[in-house]
C-alpha positions as CSV (number, residue, x, y, z in Angstrom):
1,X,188.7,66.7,71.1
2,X,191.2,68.4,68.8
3,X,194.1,66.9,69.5
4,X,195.2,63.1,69.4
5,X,197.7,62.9,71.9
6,X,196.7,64.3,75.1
7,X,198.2,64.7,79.1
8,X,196.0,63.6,82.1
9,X,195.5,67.0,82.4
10,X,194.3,68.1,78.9
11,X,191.8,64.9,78.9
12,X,190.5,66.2,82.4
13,X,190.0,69.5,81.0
14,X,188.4,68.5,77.8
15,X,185.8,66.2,79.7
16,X,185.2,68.7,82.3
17,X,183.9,71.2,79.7
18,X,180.9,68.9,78.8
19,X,177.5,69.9,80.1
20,X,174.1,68.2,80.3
21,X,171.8,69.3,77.8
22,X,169.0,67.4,79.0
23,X,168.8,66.6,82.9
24,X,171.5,63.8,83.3
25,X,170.8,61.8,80.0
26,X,171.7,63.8,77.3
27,X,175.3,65.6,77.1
28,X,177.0,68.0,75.2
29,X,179.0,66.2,72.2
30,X,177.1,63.0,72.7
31,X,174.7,60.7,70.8
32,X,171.5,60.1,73.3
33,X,168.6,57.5,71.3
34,X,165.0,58.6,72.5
35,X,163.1,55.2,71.9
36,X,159.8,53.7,72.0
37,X,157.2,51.3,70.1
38,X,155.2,52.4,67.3
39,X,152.2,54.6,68.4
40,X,153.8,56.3,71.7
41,X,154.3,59.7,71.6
42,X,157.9,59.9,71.0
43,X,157.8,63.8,69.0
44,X,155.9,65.0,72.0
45,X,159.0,64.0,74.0
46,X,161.4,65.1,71.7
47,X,160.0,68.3,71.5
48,X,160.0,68.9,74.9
49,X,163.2,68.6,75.1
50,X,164.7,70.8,72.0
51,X,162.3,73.2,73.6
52,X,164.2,72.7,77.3
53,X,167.5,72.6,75.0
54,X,166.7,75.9,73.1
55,X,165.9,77.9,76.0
56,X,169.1,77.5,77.7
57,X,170.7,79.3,75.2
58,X,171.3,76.3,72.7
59,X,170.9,77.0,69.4
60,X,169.4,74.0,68.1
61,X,167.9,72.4,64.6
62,X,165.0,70.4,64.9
63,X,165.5,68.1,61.9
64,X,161.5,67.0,60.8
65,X,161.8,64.0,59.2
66,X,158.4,62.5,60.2
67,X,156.4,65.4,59.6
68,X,154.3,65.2,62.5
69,X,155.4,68.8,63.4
70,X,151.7,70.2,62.4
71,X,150.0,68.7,65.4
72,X,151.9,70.5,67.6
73,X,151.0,74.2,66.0
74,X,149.8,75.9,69.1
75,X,153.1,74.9,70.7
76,X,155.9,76.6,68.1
77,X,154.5,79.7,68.5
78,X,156.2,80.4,72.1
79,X,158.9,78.5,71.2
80,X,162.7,79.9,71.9
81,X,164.6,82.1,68.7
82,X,167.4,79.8,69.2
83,X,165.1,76.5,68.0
84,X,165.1,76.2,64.3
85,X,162.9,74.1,62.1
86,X,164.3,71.8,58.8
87,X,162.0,69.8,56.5
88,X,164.1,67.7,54.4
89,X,163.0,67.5,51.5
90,X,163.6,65.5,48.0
91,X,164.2,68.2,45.0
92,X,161.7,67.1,42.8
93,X,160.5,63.9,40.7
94,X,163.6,63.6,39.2
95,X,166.3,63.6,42.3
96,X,168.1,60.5,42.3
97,X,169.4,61.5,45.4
98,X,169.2,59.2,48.4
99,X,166.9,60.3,51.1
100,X,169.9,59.9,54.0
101,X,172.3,61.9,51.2
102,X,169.6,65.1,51.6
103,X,169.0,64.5,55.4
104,X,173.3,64.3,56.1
105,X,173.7,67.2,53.7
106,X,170.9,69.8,55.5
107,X,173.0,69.0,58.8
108,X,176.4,69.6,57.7
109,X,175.0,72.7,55.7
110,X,173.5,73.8,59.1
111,X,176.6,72.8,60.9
112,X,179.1,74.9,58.5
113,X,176.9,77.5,57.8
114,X,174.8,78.2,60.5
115,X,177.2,77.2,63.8
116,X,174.3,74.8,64.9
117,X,175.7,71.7,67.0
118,X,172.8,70.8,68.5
119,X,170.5,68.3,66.8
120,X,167.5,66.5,67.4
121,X,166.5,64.0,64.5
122,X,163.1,62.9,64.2
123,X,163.6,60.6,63.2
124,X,165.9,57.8,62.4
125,X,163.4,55.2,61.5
126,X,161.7,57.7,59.0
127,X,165.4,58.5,57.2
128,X,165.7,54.5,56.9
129,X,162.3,54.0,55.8
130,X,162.4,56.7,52.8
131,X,166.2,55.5,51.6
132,X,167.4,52.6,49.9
133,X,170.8,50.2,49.3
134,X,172.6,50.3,53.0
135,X,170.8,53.3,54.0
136,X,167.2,51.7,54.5
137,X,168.5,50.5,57.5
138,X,168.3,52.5,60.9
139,X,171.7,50.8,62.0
140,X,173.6,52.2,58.9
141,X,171.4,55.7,59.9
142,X,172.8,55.2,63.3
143,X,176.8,55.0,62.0
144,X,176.8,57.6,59.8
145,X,174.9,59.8,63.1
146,X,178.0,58.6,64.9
147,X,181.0,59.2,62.8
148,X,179.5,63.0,62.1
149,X,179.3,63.4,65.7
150,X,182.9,62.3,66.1
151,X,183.9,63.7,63.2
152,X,182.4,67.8,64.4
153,X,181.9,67.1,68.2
154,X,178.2,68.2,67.9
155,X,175.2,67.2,69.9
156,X,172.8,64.7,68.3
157,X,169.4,63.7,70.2
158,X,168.4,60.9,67.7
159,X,164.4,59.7,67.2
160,X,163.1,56.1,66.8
161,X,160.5,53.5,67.1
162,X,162.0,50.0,68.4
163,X,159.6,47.0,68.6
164,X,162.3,44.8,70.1
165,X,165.2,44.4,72.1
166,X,167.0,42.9,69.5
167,X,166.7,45.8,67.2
168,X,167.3,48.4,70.3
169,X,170.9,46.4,71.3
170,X,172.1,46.9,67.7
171,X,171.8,50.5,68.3
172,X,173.3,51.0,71.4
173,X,177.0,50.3,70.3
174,X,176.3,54.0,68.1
175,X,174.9,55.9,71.4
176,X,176.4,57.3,74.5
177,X,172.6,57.6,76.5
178,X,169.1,56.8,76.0
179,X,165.4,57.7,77.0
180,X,163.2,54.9,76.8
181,X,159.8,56.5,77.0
182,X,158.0,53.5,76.7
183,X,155.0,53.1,79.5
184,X,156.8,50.5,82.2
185,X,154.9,46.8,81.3
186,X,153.4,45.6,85.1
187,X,155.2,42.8,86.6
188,X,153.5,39.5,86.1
189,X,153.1,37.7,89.3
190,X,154.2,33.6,89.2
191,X,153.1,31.1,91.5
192,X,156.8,30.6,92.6
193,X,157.2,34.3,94.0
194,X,154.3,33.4,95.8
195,X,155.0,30.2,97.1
196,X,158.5,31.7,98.1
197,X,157.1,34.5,100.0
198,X,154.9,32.6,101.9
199,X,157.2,30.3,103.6
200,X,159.4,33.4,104.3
């Protein structure tokens, strides 16, 4: 929103103009976390969707931190014009440059010069795990996400493996959505339930 001070009206106006990007979890000029433990298939997902994203008309950056993109070579080659491809990427041996710096610098340089606001980051776990200081943390990856997205009004689908609840609840305060693609446990049955339904 552009202005700071604004009527009923103009905030009416303002959030009418957003759109789902993805079904009804991911909006235009929102943070949405696509989540899972280690091992599930979580760049599958999140390609499906920049793919869903793209054609619609979206121009979109596909920012391939985790470098898993190469499994999935049969599938870029029908994928949509507007869906584009960044590999960040240290300079050489000698760039002192923090790994989140490069990462936050390719998406304002694709925001500015490009017109791209819609990003999927893949993912946020990888930035944390290949930076250091405050950065090697997916929290601190997570704040920074969400003061760009405030701070341009673009769209950010953001990538990452969480083993726990505790480490998914300190994310959510920096996200508007979430998929959790994780497979649903099955319910454990206790002797209680039972006991309770039978003298039902």
């Amino acid at each position: 929103m552009k202005n700071i001070f604004l009527s009923s009206k103009q905030l009416f106006e303002e959030i009418g103009k957003v759109v789902n990007l993805y079904k009804n979890l991911w909006r235009e000029r929102t943070i949405c976390l696509l989540h899972a433990r280690r091992e599930t298939p979580k760049t599958d997902r999140a390609l499906d969707i920049a793919f869903e994203v793209a054609a619609a008309g979206r121009k979109t950056l596909y920012v391939n931190v985790d470098r898993k993109i190469n499994q999935y070579a049969d599938r870029l080659t029908t994928s949509s014009s507007n869906l584009l491809f960044a590999t960040p990427n240290f300079n050489g041996p000698d760039d002192s440059r923090d790994y989140a710096d490069i990462v936050f610098d390719l998406i304002e340089k694709a925001l500015k010069e490009h017109q791209i606001e819609t990003f999927v980051i893949d993912s946020v776990s990888r930035i944390a795990a290949l930076s250091t200081g405050r950065n090697a943390s997916v929290k601190r990856i997570m704040k920074r996400l969400s003061i760009m997205q405030m701070r341009y009004g673009i769209s950010i689908l953001a990538v990452a493996h969480i083993d726990s609840r505790a480490s998914l609840r300190s994310l959510l305060d920096f996200v508007d959505s979430q998929i959790d693609i994780n497979p649903p446990k099955p319910e454990k049955k206790s002797l209680l339930s039972d006991k309770t339904r039978e003298w039902q």
